[in-house]
N, C-alpha and C positions, 0 to 999 in steps of 0.2 A: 683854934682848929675850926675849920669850915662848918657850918652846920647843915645835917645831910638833905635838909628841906630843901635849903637854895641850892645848894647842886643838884637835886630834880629838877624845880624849877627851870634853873638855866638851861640844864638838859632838853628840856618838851620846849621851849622856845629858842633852842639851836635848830629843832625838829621843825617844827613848823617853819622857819627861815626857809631852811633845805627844800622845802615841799613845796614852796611858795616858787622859789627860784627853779625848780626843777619843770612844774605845771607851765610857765611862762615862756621856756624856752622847745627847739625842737629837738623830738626825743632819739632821728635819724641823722641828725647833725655830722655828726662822727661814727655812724655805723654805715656794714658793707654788707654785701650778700656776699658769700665766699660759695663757689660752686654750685648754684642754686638760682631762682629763679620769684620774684613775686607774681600773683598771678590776682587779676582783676576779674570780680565777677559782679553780677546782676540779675536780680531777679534768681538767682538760685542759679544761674547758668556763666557757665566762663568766657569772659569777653575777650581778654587780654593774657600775654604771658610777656612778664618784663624781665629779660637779662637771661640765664644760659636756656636754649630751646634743645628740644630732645635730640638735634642732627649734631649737638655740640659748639652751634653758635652762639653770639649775643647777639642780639635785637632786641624789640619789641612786636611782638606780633598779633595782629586782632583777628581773631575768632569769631567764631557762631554770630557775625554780626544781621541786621535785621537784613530781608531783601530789599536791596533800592528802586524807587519808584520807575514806573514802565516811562521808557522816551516818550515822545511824541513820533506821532508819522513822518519819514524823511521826506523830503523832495528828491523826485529824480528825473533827470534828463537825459536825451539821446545825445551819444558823442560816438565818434569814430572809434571802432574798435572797441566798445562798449556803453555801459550805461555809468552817466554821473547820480553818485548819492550825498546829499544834503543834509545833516541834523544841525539844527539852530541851538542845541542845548539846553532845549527845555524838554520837561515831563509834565506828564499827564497829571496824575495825582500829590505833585510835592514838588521839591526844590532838589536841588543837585545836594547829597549829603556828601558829608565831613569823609568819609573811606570811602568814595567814588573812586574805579579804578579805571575804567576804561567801557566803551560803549561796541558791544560788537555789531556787526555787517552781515545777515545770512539772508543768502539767495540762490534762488533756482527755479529750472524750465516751467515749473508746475505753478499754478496759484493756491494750491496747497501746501504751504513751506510751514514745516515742523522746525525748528530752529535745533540741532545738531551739530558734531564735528565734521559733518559729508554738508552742510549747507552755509560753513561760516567761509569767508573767503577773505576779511581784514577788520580793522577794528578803528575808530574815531578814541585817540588817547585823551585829548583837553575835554573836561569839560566845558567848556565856551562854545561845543560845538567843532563842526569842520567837511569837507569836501573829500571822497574819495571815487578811485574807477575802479568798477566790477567790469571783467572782462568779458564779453561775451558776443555770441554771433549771430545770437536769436531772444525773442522776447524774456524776460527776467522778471519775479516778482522778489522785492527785498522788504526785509523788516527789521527791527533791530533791536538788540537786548541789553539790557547795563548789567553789569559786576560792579562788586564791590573790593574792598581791600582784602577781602577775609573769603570771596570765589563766591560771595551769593549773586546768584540771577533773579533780573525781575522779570515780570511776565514781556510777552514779546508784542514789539510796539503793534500798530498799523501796517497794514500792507500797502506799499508801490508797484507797479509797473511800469517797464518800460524798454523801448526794444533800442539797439543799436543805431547809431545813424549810417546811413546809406553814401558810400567815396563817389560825389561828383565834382566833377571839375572846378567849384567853386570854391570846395574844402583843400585845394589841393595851392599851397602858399609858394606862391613866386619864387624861383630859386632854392626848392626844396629836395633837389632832385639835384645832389650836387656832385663830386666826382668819387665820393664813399658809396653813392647808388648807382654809379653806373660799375658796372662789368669792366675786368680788364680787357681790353681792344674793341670795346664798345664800338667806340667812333672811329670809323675806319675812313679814308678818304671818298670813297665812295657813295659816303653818307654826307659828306660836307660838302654843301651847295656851291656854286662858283662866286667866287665872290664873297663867302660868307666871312673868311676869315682876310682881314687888311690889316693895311698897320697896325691901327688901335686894338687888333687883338692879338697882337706878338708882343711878348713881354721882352725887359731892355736887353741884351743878351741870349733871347732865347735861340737865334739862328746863329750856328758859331760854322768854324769849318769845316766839321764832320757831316752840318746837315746839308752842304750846299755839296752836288755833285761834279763831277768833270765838265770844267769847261763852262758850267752854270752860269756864271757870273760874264758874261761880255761887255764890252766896250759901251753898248747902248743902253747897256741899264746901272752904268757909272753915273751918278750926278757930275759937274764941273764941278773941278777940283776935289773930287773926293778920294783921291789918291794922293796920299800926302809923302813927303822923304821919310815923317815919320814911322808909315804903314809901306815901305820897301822892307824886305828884307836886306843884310848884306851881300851882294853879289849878286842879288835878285835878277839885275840890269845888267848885259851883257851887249856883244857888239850884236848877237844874234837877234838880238828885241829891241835894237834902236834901228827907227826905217830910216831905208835911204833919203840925206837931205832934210833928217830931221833935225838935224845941228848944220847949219848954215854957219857963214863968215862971219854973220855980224853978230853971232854970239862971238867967235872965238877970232882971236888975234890970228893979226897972218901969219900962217903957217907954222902957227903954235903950236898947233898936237896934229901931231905925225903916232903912224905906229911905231914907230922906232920909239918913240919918246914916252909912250904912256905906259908906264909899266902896271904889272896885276894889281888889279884893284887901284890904281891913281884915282880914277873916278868915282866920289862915294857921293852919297846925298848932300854934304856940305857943299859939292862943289855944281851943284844943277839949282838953277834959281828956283823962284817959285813959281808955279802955274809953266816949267818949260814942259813939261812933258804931259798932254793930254791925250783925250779918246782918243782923237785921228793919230797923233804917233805910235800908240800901241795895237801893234799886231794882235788878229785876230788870236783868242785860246794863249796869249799871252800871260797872261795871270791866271796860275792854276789855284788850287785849293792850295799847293803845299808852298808856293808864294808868301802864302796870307797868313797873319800871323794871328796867334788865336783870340777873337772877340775882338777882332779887326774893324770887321764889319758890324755895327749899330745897325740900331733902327733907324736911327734921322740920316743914314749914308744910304738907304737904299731907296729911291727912286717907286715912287706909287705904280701897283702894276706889275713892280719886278721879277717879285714871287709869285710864280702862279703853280696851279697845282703839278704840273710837270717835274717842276725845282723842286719839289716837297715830298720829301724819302718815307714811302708808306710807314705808318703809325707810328711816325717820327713826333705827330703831334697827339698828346696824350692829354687826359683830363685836367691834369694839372700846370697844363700850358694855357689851358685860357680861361681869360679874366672872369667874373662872375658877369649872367646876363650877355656874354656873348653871341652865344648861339637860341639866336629866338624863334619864334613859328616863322617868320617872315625868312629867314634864312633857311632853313630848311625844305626841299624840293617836295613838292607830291609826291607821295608813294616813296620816300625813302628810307623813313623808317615802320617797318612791317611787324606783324606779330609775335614774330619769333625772335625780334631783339626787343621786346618790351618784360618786362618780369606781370604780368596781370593778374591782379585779385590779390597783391599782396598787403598786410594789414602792420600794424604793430609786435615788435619783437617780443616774447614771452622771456628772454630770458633778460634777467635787469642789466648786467654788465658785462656786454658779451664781448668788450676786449679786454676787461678785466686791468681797467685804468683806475677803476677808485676802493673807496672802501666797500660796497660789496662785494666784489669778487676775491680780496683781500680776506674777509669774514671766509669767503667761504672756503677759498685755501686751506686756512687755519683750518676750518671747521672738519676736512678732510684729511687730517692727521700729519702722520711725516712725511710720508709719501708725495702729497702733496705743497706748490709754492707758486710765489709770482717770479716769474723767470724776467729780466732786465731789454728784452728783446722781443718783436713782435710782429706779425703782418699788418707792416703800412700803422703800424705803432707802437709806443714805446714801450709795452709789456704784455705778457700771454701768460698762460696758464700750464705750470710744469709739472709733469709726473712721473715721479722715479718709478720706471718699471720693473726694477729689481728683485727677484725674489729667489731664495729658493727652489722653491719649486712652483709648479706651474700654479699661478692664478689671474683673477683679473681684478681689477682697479679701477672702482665706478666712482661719481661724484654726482651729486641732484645739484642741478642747477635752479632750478624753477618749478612750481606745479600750476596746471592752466587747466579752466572746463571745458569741456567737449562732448560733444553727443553722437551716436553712431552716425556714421559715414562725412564727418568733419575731416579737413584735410592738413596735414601741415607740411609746412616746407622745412626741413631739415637741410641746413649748409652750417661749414665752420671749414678752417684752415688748420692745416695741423704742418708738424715738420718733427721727424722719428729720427733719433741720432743714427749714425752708419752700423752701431753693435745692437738695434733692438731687436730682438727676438719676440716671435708673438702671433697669435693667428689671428687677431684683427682690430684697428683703431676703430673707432664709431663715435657719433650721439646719436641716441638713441631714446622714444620716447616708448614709458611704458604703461600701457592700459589700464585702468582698475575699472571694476565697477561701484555700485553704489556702498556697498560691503566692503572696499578696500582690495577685495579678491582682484589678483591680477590675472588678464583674460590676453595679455600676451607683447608683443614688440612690436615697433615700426623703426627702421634707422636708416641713417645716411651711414655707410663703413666702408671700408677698404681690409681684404685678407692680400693684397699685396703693396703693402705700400713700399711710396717712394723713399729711399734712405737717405741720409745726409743732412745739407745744410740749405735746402731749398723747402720755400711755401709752397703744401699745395693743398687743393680747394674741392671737395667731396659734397655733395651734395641728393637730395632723395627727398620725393612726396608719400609722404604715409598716413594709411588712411586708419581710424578709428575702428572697429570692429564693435558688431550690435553691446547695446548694454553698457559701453563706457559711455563715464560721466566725468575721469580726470585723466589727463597727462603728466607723468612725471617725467624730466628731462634730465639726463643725463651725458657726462662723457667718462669717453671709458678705455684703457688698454685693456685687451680681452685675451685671458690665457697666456700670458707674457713672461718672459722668466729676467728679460735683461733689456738697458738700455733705456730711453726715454723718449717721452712725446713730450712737444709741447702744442697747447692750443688756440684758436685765435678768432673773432668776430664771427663768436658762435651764435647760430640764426637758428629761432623756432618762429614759426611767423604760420596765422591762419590763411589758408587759399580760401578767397570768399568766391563764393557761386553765383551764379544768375542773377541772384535775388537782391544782393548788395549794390547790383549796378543801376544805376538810378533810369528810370524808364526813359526813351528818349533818347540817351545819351550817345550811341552809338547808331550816325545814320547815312545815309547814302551816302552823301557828300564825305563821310568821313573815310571811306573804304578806296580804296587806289582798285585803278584796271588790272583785272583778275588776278584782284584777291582772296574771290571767294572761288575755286574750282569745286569739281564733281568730290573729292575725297572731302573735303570739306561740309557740301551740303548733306543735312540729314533731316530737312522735314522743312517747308514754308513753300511760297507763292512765287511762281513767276510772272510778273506784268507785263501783258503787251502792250501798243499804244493805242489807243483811243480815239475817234474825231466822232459825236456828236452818236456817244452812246456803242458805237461798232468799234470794235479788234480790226485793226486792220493791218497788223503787223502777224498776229496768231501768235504771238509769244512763241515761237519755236525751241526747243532744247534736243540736241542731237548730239549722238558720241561723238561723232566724226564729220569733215567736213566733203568727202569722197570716198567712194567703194563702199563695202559693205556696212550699213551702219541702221540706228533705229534715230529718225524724226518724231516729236512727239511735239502735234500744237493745238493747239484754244482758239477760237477765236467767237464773237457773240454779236449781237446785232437783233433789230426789230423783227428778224423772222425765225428765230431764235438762237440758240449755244450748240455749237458743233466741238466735238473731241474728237482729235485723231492721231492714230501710232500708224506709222509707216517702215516698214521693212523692207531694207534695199539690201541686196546679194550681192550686190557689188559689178554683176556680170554685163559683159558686151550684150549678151540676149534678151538683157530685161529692158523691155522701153516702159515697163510702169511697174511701182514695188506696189508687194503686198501690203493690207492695209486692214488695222481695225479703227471703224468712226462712229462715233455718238451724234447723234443731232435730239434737240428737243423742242416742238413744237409745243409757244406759251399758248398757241390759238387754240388748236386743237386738243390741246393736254394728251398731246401722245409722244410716245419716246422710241427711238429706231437702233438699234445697235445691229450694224453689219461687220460682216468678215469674210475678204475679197481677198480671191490668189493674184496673187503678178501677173501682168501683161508681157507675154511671152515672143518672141519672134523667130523665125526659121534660120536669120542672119543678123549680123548687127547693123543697128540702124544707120542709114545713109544721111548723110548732111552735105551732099554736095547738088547743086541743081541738074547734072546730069542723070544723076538716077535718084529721085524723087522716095522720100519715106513709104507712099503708099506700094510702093514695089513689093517691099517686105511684105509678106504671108503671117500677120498674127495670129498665136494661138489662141484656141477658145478660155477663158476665164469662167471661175467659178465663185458663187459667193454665200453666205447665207445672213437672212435677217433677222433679228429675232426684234416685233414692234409690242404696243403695250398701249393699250389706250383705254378708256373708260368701260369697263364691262367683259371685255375678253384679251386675250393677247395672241399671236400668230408668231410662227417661224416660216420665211420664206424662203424655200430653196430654189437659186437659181442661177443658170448655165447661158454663156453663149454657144455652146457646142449644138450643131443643127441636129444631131442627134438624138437629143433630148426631148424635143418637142414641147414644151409647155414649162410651167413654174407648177409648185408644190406649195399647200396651203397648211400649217399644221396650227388649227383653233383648238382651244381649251373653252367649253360652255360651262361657266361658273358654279352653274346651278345643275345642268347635268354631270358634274362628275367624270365625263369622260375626255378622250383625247380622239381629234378626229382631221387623219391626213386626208386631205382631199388634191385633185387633180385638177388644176385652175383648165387645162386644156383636154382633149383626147390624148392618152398615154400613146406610144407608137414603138410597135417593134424593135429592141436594142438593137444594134448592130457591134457594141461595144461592150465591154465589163463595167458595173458602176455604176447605172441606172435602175432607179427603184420603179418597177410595173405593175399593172397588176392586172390576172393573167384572164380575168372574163370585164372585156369593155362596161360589162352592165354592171358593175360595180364599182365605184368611183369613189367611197369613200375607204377609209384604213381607220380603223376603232382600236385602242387602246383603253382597257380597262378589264374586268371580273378575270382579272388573271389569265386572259388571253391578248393577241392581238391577230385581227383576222379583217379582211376586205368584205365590205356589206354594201348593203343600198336596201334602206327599209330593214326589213326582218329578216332578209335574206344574206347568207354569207361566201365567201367563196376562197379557196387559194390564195393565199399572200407570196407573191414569186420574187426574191433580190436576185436574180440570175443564176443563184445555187439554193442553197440555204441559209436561210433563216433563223436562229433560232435563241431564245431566251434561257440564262441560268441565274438560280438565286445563289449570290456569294454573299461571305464576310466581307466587310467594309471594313478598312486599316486607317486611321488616324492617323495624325503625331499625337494626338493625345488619346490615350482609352477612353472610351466612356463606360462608365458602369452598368453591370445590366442587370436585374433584378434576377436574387438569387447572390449575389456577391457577397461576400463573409465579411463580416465585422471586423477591425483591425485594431491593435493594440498599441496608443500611442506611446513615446517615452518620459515617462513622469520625471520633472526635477524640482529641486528644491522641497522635496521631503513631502510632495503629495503623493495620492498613491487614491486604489480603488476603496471603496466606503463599504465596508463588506455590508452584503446581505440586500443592498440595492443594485441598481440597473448597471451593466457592467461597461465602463467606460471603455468606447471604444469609436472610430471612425471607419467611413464605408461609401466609395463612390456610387451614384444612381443615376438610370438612364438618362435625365435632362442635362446630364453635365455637371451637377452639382453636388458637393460632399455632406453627408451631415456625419455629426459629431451627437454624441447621447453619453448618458450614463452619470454619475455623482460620484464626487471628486473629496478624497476626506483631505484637508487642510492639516497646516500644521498649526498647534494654538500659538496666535500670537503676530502669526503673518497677514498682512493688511496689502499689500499687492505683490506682485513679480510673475516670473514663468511657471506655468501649471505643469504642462506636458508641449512637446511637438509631437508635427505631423511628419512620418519619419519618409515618406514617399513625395519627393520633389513636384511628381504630376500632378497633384492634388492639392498644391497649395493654391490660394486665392492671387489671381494677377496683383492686387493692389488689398493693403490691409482694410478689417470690419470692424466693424464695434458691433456687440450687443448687448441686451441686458441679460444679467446673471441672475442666478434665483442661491440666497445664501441661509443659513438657519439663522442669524440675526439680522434680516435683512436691511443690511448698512449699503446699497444701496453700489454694488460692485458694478463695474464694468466689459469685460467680456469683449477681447481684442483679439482677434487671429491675423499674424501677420503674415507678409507676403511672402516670408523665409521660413514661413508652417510653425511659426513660435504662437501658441497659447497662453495668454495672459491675461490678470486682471487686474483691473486699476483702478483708482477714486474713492475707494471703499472708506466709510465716515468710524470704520472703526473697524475691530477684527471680527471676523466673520464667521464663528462660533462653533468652525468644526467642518464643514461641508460647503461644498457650493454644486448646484445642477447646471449642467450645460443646455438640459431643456430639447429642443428642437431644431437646434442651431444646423443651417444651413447655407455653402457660399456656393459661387461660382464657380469653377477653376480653367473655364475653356474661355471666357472672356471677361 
């Protein structure tokens, strides 16, 4: 029987075996998590969750991990249609960590850029760094932020700036402009220079027999032999088309072919040698078009010269008949293509795949639910974008194609092709882009649409410039059947494209030499210089500008020179009776530093003027002319009135003395009894001068005064002056502007409000209570149009934390503050603020 010592023993050293081998191996070997999840932590905080996550997946997923170190400053560059941004993949304080996700892109107008979802505009994925384009049409500051695996941000790099580059003509790549950019019937024959298009730009078969007209093709513009038996038709050749004595004896046996003997048709191409029948046998207008059989005629069969634009069936030749580099500046005539066949100021497409050929547009199908697909068919390509319009009842059916920045009064060019089956139902197809502000708030629409479209099975092409509206910052782009209940669109090289302005155009670029005879007319001009020509300092052309070139019209010329600068408007009535038009002239003596401004009636006559040597011009009876001067010289100025009318008797002096204060007509001669109505007198010889001033006007000489006589009466009233614009007059009532954005009056201080004053200029008062928390935007407007400022101000603001606000009135009476280094504690004072509004 065992003894029970050693079966303990063996026992506690089975134990220890077990322990040993158990410590040695691993202890998850063959274990699972069943519905559950392991979870990693550190430091007392959760880093990790491994295997089922709360949405019901597995993964692994990292948590609360640390912020990753801030990038480095990007580099950025100017490019067309925006700014290039740079990151090299390195940071500031560290090395790229192990849960790096991605490095974001935010930019915008301000050099104050807070890094948000209103300022991110794309993201650099690798770590190794990379190159992206910020879209934009005005200056940009960017910076940029890193994430991690687990959504942390680190702080936000450096700032760049950097503004777009400017479209001139050296950016613009040879053949870049190719028959996708030109317009359907762009090139019209009219436009293609003589000459431009020859052989080497007709492709092999591109002239067949529909393009060649009646009778086109003659005799002189056959090469030899290029009429072969093979290029006959059957029957083509009849007795009517062979000339008399074109078949001679010594082709044919005597008396071999008789009419009797040739029966229909004996004569076929096998039986005419070669080279018998040339130009000179064939009758004129003998080979028609329906002769020729089709692609008959080659290129190498037709004769240099043959073609010329006459033979060439208007817009017979289209973009895609000629070669590339065809038609160069040298081909092209002066003045033939003008401004209204160029598309100008157009930039890069905002929408990414706007015939919806790859996998973008593809994504975003999808992304647009059932309703939406890529339809197998397309304008000018092999697929477009299809929308069941189907519904119940009435709705409509939008899609975002893109979103792009923009700033008020930015413009875009909206075009796309659409084609609406013959059963759609619907009150209107569009794209359409939609406004936001910096809030996301939408502030409204701009679109290219049709509420009547065309039905069927035809492209057609809608097009519209829409302009931004104050306060947006983004475009969203969309296409859309609008209220639709049946049927379908589909859509096609959908276009958002920025219109750049003045500024884009590189200085220079557009200059004399570049402009064709009168291209610039009167509707056209709206502000600049006209040159006259020059010889050795003098005008001696006077630059003339007149509406018309006879009858009634106004002349208007310059002309300058060493005895100084003359201006002059001329007014012609167009009449038999005028031998000289009315006129107003500037002259300006540099010698004297005085300036002359007259205004002189027409030279009148009794009859119209003679131009024959039998009865001589002075025959004519001219009537008296009248004129007045008003001159200006150092120390005083004058108005001279003055008459040919013998009547009159003298010229009128009217001086202003500086320093006296007064206005004094004086009589350069003895006045002389009227005999007429319209002459100013005055009615005791011994007083010669006319005094204006202390609220009279009366005739004196010395201290003495007398009678003022205009052949009746005389007499002065004080009226109201009418503007176009009011001016203020003291005593005017304070006004109450309209508060937005959750300002309002600061009770118990100065009450906000605005009030026009006599100089013409508005002031604004009173303290403004804030909302906590707001750091700029609109205060209040000025709700009376007259009283905005021509052109927007700045001033400084007075705030309770003084953060150091800006104070903007704009030129659309909008109140706002800007730059502010933090929130501004509750109030802001308007102060004393004061604008313009009359200039």
């Amino acid at each position: 029987m065992p003894d029970p010592i050693d079966q303990l023993a063996q026992r506690i050293a089975d134990l220890e075996r077990t322990t040993q081998e158990t410590s040695r191996s691993s202890r998850l070997a063959y274990s699972s998590v069943d519905d559950g999840a392991l979870t990693v932590t550190a430091g007392g905080k959760l880093r990790a969750v491994i295997g089922q996550q709360p949405d019901g997946t597995t993964a692994v997923n990292v948590v609360n991990g640390p912020p990753p170190p801030t990038p480095t400053t990007p580099a950025v560059a100017s490019t067309l249609g925006g700014v290039a941004v740079t990151w090299d993949g390195t940071f500031i304080n560290g090395v790229c960590p192990l849960d790096f996700a991605r490095v974001e892109v935010h930019a915008a107008r301000t050099a104050d850029v807070t890094p948000d979802t209103s300022t991110l505009v794309t993201t650099i994925e690798s770590p190794q760094g990379g190159r992206v384009l910020v879209a934009a049409t005005a200056p940009v500051t960017v910076l940029l932020v890193a994430r991690s695996t687990s959504g942390k941000a680190s702080g936000p790099s450096g700032k760049a700036t950097a503004s777009p580059a400017k479209v001139v003509a050296e950016e613009v790549i040879a053949g870049i402009v190719g028959e996708l950019q030109l317009a359907d019937d762009a090139v019209t024959s009219a436009k293609v220079a003589t000459g431009a298009i020859d052989g080497q730009a007709i492709a092999d078969a591109a002239v067949t027999a529909t393009k060649i007209g009646q009778a086109a093709v003659i005799a002189g513009k056959l090469a030899s032999d290029a009429v072969t038996a093979g290029t006959i038709a059957a029957d083509a050749v009849t007795a009517r088309e062979i000339a008399a004595g074109a078949v001679t004896t010594a082709e044919l046996a005597a008396g071999s072919v008789t009419t009797a003997v040739l029966a229909a048709g004996a004569v076929t191409a096998g039986q005419i040698a070669a080279g018998t029948i040339t130009a000179t046998q064939l009758a004129a207008s003998s080979v028609t078009g329906s002769k020729i059989a089709a692609n008959a005629v080659v290129a190498g069969k037709i004769a240099a010269d043959a073609v010329t634009g006459r033979e060439i069936k208007a817009l017979s030749i289209t973009g895609d008949k000629l070669a590339a580099n065809t038609i160069t500046a040298n081909q092209i005539a002066a003045g033939t293509i003008t401004a209204d066949a160029l598309a100008v100021g157009l930039v890069n497409n905002f929408i990414p795949d706007p015939s919806f050929e790859g996998p973008v547009g593809a994504a975003q199908a999808a992304a647009g639910g059932a309703s939406w697909s890529i339809a197998p068919t397309g304008s000018g390509s092999a697929k477009s974008l299809r929308v069941d319009a189907t519904a119940a009842t009435v709705s409509s059916k939008a899609l975002p194609l893109a979103t792009a920045p923009v700033r008020p009064a930015d413009q875009l060019l909206l075009r796309f092709d659409y084609q609406a089956s013959a059963d759609w139902k619907g009150q209107a197809i569009k794209v359409y882009a939609r406004w936001l502000d910096a809030s996301g708030t939408t502030l409204g629409y701009g679109a290219a649409q049709t509420t009547t479209p065309v039905l069927g099975a035809t492209w057609q092409t809608l097009s519209a410039t829409v302009t931004a509206p104050a306060n947006a910052v983004t475009a969203r782009l969309y296409v859309e059947t609008f209220q639709s209940t049946a049927g379908s669109v589909l859509f096609d090289n959908v276009e958002a494209r920025p219109v750049l302005g003045q500024v884009q155009i590189a200085d220079g670029t557009i200059t004399a030499a570049k402009l064709s005879a009168d291209a610039i007319t009167g509707k056209t001009i709206t502000g600049g210089t006209i040159n006259g020509t020059y010889i050795s300092g003098v005008n001696i052309d006077g630059a003339t500008l007149r509406t018309a070139a006879t009858g009634n019209r106004v002349e208007i010329t310059s002309a300058s020179g060493s005895t100084g600068a003359t201006g002059m408007v001329r007014l012609y009535s167009g009449s038999p009776m005028e031998i000289g038009p009315a006129a107003v002239s500037s002259i300006y003596d540099p010698t004297a530093n005085t300036s002359r401004l007259t205004l002189m009636s027409a030279a009148l006559a009794d009859s119209p003027p003679k131009t024959s040597a039998v009865v001589p011009m002075s025959v004519a009876t001219q009537w008296p002319q009248s004129s007045i001067a008003l001159s200006s010289s150092p120390g005083k100025s004058r108005i001279d009135l003055n008459a040919t009318d013998t009547y009159v008797g003298g010229d009128l002096d009217v001086r202003y003395g500086i320093s006296a204060g007064y206005m004094d007509l004086q009589a350069t001669s003895a006045p002389v009894t009227p005999t007429q109505g319209g002459v100013l007198s005055i009615s005791n010889p011994a007083f010669s001068h006319v005094i204006i001033g202390n609220n009279e006007i009366v005739a004196a000489s010395g201290t003495d005064w007398t009678d003022l006589v205009l052949n009746k009466t005389l007499s002065v009233s004080q009226t109201a002056v009418t503007a176009a614009v009011p001016i203020g007059v003291n005593g005017a009532s304070w006004r109450a502007p309209t508060f937005k954005n959750g300002c309002g009056q600061l009770s118990g201080w100065q009450t906000v409000g605005y009030k026009p004053m006599p100089d013409g200029t508005c002031a604004l008062r009173g303290i403004v209570a804030i909302p906590s928390g707001m750091t700029g935007g609109v205060i209040c407007t000025i709700d009376d149009s007259r009283y905005w400022p021509k052109i927007g101000e700045v001033f400084d603001a007075a705030t309770q934390n003084n953060v150091g606000a800006r104070l903007y009135v704009q030129a659309n009476g909008s109140v706002e503050f800007w730059c502010a280094t933090g929130q501004l504690g509750g109030w802001l004072s308007f102060g004393s603020t004061r604008w313009s509004y009359i200039d």
